[in-house]
HTML snippet that shows the backbone in 3Dmol.js (N, CA, C, O; Angstrom):
<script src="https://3Dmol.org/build/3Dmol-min.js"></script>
<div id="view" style="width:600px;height:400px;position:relative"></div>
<script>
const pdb = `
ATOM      1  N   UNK A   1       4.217  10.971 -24.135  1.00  0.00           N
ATOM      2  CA  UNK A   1       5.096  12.101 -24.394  1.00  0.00           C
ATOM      3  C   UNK A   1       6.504  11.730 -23.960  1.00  0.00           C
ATOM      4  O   UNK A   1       6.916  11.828 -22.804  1.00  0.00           O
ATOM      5  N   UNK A   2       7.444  11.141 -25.374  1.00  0.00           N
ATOM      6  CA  UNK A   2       8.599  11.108 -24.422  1.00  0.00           C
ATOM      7  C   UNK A   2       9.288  12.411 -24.320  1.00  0.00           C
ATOM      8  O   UNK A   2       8.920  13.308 -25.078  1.00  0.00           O
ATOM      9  N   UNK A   3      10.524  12.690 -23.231  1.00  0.00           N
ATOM     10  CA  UNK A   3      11.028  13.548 -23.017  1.00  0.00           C
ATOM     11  C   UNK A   3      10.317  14.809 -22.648  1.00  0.00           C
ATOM     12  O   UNK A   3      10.527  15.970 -23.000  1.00  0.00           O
ATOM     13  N   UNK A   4       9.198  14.159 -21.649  1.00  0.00           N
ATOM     14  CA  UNK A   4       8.353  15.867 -20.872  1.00  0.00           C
ATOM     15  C   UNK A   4       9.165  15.872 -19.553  1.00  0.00           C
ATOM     16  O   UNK A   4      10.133  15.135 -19.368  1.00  0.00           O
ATOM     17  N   UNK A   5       8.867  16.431 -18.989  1.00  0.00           N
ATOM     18  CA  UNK A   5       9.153  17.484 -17.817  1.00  0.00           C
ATOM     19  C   UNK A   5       9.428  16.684 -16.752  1.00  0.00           C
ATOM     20  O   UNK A   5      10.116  17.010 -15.784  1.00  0.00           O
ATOM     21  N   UNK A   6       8.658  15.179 -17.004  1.00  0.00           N
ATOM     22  CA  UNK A   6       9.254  13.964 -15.680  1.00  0.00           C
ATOM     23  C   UNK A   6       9.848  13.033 -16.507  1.00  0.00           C
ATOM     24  O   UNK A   6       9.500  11.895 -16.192  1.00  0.00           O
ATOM     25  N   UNK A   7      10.683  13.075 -17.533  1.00  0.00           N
ATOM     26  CA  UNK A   7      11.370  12.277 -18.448  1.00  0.00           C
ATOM     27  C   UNK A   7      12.707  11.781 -17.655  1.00  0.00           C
ATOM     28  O   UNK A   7      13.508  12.421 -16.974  1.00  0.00           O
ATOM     29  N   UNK A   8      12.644  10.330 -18.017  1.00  0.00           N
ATOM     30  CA  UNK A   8      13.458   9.844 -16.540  1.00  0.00           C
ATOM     31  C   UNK A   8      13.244   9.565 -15.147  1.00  0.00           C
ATOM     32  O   UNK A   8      14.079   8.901 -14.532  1.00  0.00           O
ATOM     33  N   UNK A   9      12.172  10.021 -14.567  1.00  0.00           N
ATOM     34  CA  UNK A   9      12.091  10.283 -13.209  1.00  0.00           C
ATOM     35  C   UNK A   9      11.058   9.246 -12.875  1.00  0.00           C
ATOM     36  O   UNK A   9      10.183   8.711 -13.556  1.00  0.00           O
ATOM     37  N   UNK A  10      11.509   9.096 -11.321  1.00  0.00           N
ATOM     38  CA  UNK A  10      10.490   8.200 -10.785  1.00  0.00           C
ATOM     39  C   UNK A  10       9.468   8.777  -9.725  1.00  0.00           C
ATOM     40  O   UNK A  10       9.991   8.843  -8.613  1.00  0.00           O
ATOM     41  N   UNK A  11       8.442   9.119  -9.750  1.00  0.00           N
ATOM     42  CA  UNK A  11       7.248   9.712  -9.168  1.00  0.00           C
ATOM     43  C   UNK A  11       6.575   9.168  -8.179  1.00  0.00           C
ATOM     44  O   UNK A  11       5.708   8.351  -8.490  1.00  0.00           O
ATOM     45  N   UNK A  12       6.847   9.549  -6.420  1.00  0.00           N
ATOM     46  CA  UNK A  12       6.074   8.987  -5.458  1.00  0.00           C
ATOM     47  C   UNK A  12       5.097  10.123  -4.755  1.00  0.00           C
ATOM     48  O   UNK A  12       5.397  11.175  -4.190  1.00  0.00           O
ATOM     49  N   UNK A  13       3.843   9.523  -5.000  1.00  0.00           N
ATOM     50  CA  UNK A  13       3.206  10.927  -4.283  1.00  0.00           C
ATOM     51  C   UNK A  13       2.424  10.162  -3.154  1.00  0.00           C
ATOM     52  O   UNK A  13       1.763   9.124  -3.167  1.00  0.00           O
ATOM     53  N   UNK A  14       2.727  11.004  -2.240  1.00  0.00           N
ATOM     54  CA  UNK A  14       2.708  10.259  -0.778  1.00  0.00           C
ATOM     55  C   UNK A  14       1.453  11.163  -0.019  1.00  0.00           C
ATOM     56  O   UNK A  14       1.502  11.929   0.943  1.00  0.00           O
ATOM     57  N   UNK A  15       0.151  10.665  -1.011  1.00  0.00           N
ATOM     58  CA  UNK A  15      -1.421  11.223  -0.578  1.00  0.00           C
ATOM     59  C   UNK A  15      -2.490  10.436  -1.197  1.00  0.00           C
ATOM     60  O   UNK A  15      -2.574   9.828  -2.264  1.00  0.00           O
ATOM     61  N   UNK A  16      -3.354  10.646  -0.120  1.00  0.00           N
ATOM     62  CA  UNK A  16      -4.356  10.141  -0.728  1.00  0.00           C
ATOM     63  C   UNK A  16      -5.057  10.145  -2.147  1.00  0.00           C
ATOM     64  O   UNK A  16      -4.771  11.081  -2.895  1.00  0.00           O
ATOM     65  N   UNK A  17      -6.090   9.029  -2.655  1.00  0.00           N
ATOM     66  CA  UNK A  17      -5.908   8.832  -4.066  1.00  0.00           C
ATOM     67  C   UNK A  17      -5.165   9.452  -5.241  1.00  0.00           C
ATOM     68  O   UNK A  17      -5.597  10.056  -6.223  1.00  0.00           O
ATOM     69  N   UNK A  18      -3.689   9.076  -4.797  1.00  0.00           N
ATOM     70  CA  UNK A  18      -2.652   9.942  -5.764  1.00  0.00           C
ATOM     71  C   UNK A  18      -2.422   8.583  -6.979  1.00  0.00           C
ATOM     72  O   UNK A  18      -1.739   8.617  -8.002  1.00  0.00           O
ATOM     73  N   UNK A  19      -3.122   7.623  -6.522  1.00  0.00           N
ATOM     74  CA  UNK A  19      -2.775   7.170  -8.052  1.00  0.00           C
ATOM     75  C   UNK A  19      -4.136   7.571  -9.146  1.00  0.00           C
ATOM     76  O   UNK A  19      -4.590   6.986 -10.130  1.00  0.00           O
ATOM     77  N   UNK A  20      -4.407   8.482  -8.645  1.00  0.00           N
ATOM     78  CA  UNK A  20      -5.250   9.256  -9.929  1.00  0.00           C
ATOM     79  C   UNK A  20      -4.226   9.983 -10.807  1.00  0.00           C
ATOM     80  O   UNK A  20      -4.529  10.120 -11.992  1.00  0.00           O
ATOM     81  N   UNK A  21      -3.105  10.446 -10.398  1.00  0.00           N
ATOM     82  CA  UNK A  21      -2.123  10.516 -10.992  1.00  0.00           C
ATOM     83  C   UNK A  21      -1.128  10.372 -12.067  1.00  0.00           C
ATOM     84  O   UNK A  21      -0.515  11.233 -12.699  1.00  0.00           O
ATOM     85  N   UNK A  22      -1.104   8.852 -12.142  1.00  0.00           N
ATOM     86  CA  UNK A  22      -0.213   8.032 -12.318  1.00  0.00           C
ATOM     87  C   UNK A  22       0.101   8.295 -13.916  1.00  0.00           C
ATOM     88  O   UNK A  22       1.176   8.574 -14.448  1.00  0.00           O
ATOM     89  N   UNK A  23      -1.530   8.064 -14.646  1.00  0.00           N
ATOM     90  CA  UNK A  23      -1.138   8.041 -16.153  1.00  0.00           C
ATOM     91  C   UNK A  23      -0.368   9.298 -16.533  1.00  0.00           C
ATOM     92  O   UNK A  23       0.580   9.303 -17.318  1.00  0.00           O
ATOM     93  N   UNK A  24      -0.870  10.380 -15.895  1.00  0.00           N
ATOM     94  CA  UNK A  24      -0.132  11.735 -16.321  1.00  0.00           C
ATOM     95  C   UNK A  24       1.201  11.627 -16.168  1.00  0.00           C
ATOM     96  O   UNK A  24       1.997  11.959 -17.046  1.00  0.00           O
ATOM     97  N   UNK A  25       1.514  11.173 -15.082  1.00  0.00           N
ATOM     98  CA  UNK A  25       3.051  10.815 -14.807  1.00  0.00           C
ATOM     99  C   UNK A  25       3.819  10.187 -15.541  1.00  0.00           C
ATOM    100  O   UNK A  25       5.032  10.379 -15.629  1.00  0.00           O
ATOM    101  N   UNK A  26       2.993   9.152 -16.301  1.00  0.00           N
ATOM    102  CA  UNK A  26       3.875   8.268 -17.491  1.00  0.00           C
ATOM    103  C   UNK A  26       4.137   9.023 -18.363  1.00  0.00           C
ATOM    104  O   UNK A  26       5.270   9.294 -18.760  1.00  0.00           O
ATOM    105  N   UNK A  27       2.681   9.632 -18.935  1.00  0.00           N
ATOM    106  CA  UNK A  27       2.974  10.096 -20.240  1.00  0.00           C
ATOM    107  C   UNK A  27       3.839  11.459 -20.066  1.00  0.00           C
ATOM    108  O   UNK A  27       4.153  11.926 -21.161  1.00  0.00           O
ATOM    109  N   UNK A  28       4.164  11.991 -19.277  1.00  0.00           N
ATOM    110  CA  UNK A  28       4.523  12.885 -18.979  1.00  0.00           C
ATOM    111  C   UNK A  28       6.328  12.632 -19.031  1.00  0.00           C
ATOM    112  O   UNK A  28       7.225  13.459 -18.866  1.00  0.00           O
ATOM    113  N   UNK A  29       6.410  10.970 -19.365  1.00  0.00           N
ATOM    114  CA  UNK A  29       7.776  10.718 -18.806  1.00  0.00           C
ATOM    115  C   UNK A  29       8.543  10.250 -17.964  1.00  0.00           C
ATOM    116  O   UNK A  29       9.763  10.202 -18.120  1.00  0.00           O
ATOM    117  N   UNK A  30       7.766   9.729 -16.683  1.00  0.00           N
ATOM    118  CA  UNK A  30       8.235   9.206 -15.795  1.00  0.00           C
ATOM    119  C   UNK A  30       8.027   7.595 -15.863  1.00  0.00           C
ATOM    120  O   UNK A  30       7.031   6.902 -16.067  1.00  0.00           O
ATOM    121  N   UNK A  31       9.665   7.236 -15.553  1.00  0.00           N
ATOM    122  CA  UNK A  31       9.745   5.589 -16.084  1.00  0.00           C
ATOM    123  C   UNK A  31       8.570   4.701 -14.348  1.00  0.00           C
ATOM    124  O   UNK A  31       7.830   3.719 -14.299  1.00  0.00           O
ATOM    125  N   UNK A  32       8.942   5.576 -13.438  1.00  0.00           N
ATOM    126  CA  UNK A  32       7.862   4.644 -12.643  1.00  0.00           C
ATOM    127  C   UNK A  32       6.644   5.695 -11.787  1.00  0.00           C
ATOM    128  O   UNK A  32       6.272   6.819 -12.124  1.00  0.00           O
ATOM    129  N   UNK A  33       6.275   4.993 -10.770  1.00  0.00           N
ATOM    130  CA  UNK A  33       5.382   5.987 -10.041  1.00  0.00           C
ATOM    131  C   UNK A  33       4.722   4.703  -8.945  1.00  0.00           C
ATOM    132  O   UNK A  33       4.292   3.559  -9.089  1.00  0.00           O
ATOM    133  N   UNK A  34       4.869   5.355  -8.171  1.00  0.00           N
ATOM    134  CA  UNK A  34       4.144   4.949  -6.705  1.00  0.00           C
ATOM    135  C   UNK A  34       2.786   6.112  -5.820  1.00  0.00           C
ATOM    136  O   UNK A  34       2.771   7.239  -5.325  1.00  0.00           O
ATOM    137  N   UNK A  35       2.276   5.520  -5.937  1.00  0.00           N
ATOM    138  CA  UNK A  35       1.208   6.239  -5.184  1.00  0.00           C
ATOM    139  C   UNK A  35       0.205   5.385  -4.627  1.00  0.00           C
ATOM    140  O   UNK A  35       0.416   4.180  -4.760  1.00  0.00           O
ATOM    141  N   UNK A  36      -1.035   5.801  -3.922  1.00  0.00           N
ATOM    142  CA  UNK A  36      -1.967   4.948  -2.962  1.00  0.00           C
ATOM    143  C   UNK A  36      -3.334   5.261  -3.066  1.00  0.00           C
ATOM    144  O   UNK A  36      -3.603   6.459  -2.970  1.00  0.00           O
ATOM    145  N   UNK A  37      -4.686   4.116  -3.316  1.00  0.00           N
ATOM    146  CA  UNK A  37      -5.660   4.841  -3.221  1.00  0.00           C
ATOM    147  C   UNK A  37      -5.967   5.241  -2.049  1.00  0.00           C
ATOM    148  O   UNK A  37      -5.022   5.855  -1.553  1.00  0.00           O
ATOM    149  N   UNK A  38      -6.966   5.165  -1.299  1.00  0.00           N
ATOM    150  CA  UNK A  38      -7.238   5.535   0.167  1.00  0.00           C
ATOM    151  C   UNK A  38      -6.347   5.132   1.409  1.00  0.00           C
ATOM    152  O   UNK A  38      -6.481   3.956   1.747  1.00  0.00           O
ATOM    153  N   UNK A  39      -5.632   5.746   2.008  1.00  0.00           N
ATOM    154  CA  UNK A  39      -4.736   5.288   3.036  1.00  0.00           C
ATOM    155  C   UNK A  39      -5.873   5.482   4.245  1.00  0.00           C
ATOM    156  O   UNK A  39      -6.437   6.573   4.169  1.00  0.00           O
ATOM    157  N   UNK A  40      -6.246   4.765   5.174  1.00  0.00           N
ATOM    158  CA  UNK A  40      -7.195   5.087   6.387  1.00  0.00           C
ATOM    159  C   UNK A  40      -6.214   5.269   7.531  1.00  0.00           C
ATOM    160  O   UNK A  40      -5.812   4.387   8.289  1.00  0.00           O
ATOM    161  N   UNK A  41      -5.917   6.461   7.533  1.00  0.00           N
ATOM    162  CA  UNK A  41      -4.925   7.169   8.845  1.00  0.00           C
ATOM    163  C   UNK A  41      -6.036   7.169   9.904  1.00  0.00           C
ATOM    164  O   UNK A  41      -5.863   6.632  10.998  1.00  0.00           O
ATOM    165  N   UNK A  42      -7.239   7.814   9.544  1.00  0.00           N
ATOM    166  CA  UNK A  42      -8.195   8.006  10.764  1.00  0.00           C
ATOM    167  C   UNK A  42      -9.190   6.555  10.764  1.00  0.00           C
ATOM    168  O   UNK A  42      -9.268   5.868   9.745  1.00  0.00           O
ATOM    169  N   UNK A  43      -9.911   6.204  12.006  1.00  0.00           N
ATOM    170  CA  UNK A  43     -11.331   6.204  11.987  1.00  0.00           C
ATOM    171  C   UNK A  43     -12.125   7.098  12.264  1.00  0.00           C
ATOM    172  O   UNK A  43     -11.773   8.209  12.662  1.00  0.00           O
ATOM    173  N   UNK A  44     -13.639   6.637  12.043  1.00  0.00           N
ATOM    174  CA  UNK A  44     -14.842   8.264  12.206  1.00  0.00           C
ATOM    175  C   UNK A  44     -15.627   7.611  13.240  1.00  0.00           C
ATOM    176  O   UNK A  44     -15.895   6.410  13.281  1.00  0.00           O
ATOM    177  N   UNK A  45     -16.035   8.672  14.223  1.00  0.00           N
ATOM    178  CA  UNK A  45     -16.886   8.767  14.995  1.00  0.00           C
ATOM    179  C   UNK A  45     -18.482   8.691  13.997  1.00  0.00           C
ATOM    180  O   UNK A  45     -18.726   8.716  12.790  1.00  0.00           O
ATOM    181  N   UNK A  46     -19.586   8.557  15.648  1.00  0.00           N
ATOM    182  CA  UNK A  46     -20.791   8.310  14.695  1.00  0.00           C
ATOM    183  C   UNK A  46     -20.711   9.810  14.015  1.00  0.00           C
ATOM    184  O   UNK A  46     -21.369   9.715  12.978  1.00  0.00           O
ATOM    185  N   UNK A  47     -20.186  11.189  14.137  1.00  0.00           N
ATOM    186  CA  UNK A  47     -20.781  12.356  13.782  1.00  0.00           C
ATOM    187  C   UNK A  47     -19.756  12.888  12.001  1.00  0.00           C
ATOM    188  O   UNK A  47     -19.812  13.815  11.192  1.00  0.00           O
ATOM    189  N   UNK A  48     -18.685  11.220  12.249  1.00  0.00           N
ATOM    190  CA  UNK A  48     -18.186  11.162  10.676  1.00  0.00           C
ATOM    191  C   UNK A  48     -16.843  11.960  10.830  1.00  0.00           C
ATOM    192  O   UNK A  48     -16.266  12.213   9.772  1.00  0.00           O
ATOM    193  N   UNK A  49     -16.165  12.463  12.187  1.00  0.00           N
ATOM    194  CA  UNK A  49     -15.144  13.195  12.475  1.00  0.00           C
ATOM    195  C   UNK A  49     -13.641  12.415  12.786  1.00  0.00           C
ATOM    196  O   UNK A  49     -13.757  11.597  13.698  1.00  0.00           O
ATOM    197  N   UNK A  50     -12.784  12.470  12.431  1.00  0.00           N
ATOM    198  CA  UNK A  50     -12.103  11.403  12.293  1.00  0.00           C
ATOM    199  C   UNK A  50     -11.150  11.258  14.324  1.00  0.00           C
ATOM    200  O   UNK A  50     -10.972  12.103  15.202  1.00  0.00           O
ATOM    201  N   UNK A  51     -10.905  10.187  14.253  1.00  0.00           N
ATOM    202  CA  UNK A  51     -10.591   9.781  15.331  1.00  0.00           C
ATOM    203  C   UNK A  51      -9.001   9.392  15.361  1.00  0.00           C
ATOM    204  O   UNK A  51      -8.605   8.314  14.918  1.00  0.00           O
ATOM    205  N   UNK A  52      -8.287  10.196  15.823  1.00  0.00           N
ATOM    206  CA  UNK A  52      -6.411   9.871  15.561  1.00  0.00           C
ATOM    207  C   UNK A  52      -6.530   8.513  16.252  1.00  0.00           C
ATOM    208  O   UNK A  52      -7.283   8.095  17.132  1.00  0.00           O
ATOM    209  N   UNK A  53      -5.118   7.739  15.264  1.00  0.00           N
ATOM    210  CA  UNK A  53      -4.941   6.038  16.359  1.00  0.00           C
ATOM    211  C   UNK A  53      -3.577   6.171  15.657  1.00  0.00           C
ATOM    212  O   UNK A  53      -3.353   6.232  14.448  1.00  0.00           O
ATOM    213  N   UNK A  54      -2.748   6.202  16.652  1.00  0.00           N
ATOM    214  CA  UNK A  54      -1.319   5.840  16.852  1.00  0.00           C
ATOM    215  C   UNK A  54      -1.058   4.562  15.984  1.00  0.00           C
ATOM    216  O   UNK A  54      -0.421   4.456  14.936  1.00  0.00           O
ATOM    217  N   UNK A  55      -1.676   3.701  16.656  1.00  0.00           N
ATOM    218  CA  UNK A  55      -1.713   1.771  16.214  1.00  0.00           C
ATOM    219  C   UNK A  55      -2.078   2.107  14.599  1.00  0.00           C
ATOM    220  O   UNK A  55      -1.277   1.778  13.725  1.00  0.00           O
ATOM    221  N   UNK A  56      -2.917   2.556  14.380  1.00  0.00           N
ATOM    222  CA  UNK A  56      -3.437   2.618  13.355  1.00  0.00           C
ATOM    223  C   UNK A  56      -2.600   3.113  11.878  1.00  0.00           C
ATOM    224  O   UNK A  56      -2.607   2.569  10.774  1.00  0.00           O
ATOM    225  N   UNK A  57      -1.778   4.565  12.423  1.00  0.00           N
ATOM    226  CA  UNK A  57      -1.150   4.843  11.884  1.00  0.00           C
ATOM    227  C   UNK A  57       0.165   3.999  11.619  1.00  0.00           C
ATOM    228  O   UNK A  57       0.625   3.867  10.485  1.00  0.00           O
ATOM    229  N   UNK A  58       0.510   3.658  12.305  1.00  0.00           N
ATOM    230  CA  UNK A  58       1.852   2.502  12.170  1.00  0.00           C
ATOM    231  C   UNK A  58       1.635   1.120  11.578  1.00  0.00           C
ATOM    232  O   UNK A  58       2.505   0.622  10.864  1.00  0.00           O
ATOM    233  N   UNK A  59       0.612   0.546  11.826  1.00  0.00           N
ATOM    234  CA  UNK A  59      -0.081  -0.618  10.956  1.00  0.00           C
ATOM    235  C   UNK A  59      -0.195  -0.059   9.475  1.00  0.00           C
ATOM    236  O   UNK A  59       0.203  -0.783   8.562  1.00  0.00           O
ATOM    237  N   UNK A  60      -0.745   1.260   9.178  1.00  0.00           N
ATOM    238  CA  UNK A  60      -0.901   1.773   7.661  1.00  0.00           C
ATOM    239  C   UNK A  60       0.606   1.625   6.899  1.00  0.00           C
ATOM    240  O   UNK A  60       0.925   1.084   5.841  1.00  0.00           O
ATOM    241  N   UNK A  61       1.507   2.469   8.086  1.00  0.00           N
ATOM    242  CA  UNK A  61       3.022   2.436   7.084  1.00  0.00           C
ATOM    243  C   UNK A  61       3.627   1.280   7.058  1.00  0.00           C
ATOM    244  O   UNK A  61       4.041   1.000   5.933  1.00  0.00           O
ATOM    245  N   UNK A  62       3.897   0.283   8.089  1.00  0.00           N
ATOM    246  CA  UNK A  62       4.269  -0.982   7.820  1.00  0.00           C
ATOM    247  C   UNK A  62       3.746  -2.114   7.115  1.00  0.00           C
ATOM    248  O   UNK A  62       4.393  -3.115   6.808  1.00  0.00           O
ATOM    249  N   UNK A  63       2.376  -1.867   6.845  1.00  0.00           N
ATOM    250  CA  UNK A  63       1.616  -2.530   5.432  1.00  0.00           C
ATOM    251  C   UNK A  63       1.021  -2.035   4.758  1.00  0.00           C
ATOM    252  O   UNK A  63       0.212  -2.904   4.432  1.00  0.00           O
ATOM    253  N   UNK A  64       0.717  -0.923   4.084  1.00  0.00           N
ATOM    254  CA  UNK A  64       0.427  -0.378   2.811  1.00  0.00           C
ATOM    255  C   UNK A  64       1.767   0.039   2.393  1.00  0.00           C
ATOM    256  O   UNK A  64       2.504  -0.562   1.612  1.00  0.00           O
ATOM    257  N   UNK A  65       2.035   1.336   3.113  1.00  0.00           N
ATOM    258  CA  UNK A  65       3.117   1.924   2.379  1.00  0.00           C
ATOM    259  C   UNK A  65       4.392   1.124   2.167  1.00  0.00           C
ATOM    260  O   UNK A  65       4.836   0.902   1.040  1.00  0.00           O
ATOM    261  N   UNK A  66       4.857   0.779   3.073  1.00  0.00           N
ATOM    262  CA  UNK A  66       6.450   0.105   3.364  1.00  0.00           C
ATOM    263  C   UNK A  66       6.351  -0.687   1.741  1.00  0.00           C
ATOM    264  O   UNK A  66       7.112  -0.476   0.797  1.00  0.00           O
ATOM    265  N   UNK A  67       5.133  -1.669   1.778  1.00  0.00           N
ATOM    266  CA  UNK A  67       5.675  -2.398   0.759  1.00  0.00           C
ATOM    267  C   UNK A  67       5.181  -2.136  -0.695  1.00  0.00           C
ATOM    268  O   UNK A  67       5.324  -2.849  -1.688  1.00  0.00           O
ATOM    269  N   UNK A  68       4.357  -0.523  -0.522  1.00  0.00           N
ATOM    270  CA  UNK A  68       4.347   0.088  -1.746  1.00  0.00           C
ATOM    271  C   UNK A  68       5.869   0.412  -2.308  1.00  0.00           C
ATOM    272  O   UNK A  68       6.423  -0.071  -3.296  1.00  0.00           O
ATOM    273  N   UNK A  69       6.236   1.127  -1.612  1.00  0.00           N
ATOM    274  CA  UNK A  69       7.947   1.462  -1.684  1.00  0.00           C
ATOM    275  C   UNK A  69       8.567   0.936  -1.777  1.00  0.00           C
ATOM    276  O   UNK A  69       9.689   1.425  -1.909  1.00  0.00           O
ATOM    277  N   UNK A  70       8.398  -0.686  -1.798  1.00  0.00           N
ATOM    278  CA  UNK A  70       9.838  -1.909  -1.677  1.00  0.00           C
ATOM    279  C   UNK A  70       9.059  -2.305  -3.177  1.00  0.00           C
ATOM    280  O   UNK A  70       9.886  -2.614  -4.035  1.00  0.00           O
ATOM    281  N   UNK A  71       7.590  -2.351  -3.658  1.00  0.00           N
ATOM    282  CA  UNK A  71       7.444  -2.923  -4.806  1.00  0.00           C
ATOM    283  C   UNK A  71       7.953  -1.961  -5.894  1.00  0.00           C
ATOM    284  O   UNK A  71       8.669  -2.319  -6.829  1.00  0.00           O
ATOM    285  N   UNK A  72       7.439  -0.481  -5.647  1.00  0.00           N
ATOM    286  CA  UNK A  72       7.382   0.444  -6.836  1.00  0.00           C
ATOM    287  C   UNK A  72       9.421   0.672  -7.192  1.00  0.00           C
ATOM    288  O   UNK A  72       9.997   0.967  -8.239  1.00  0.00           O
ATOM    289  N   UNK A  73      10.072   0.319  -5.559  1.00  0.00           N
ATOM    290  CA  UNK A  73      11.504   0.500  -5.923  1.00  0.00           C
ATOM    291  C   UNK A  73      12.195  -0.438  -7.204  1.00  0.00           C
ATOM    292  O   UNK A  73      12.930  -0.135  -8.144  1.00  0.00           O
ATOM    293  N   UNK A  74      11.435  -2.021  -6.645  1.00  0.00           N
ATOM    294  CA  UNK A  74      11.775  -2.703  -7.325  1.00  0.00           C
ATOM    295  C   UNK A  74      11.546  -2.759  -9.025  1.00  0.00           C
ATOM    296  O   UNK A  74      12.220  -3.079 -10.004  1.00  0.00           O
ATOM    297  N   UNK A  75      10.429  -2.340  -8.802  1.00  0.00           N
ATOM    298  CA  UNK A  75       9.355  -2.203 -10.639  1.00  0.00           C
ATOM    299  C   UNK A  75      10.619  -1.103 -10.957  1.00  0.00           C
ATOM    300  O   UNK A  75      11.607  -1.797 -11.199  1.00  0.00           O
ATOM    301  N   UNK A  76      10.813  -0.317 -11.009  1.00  0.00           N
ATOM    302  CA  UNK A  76      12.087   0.905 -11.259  1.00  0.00           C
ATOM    303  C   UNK A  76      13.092   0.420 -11.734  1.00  0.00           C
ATOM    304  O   UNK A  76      13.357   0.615 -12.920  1.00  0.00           O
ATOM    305  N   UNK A  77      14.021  -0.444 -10.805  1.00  0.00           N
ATOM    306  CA  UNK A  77      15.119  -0.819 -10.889  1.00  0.00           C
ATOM    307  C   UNK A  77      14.969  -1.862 -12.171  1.00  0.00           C
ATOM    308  O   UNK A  77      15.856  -1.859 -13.025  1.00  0.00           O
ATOM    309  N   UNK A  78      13.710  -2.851 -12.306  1.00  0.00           N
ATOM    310  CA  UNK A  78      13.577  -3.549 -13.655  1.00  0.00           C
ATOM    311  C   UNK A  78      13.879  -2.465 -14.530  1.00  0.00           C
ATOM    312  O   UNK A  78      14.951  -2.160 -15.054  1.00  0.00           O
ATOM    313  N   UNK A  79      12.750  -1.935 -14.600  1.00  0.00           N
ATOM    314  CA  UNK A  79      12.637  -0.786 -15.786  1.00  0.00           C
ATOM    315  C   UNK A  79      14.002  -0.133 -16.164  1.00  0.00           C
ATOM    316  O   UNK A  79      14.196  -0.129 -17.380  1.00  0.00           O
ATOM    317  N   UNK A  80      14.899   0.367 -15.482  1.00  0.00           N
ATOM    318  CA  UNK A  80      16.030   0.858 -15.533  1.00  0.00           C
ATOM    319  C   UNK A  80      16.777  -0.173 -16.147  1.00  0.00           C
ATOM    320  O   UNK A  80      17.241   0.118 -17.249  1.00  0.00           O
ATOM    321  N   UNK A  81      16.969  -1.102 -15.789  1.00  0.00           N
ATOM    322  CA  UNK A  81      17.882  -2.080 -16.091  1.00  0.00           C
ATOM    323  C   UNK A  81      17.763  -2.249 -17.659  1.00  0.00           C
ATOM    324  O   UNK A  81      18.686  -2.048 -18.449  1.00  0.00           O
ATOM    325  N   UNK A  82      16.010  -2.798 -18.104  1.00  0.00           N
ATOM    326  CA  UNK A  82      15.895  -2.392 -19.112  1.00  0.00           C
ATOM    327  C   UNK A  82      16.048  -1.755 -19.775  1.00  0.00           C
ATOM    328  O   UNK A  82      16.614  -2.179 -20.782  1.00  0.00           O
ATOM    329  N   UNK A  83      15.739  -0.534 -19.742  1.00  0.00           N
ATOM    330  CA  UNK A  83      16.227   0.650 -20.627  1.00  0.00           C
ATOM    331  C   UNK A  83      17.903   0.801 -20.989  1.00  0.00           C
ATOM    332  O   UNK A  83      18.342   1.203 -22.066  1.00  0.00           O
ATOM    333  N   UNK A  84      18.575   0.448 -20.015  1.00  0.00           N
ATOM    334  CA  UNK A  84      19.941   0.385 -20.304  1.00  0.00           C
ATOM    335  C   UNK A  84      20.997   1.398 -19.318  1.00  0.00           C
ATOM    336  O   UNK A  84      22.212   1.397 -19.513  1.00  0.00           O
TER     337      UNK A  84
END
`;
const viewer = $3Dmol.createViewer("view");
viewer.addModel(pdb, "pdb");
viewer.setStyle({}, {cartoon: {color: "spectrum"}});
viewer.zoomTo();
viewer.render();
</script>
């Protein structure tokens, strides 16, 4: 669909399996999109309840996300360039 409702736009959805997303986002118009399948913020106890970790959380953003965001910026800026 060109020219829908994310026509032009670049789409980061910053949740879990949000690249279920993604195709809608294209066709919808949007020249890029960033999103993540499972981010593991928690671990689980044996009773399956999740367990907060500081370390954990900061290891997730400095290697999943950080360089989701430095790739999907970059894929963009091609695309843009391209387009004109």
């Amino acid at each position: 669909m060109v020219g829908g409702y994310m026509s032009g736009k670049v789409v980061f959805c910053m949740s879990c399996d949000s690249n279920e997303l993604a195709q809608a986002s294209l066709d919808a118009g949007a020249i890029g999109f960033v999103g993540f399948d499972k981010i593991p913020f928690n671990r689980f106890n044996d009773a399956e309840e999740p367990i907060g970790s500081h370390v954990l959380v900061k290891h997730c953003q400095e290697k999943l996300i950080a360089p989701a965001i430095t790739a999907g910026s970059g894929a963009v800026l091609h695309r843009a360039s391209e387009l004109g």
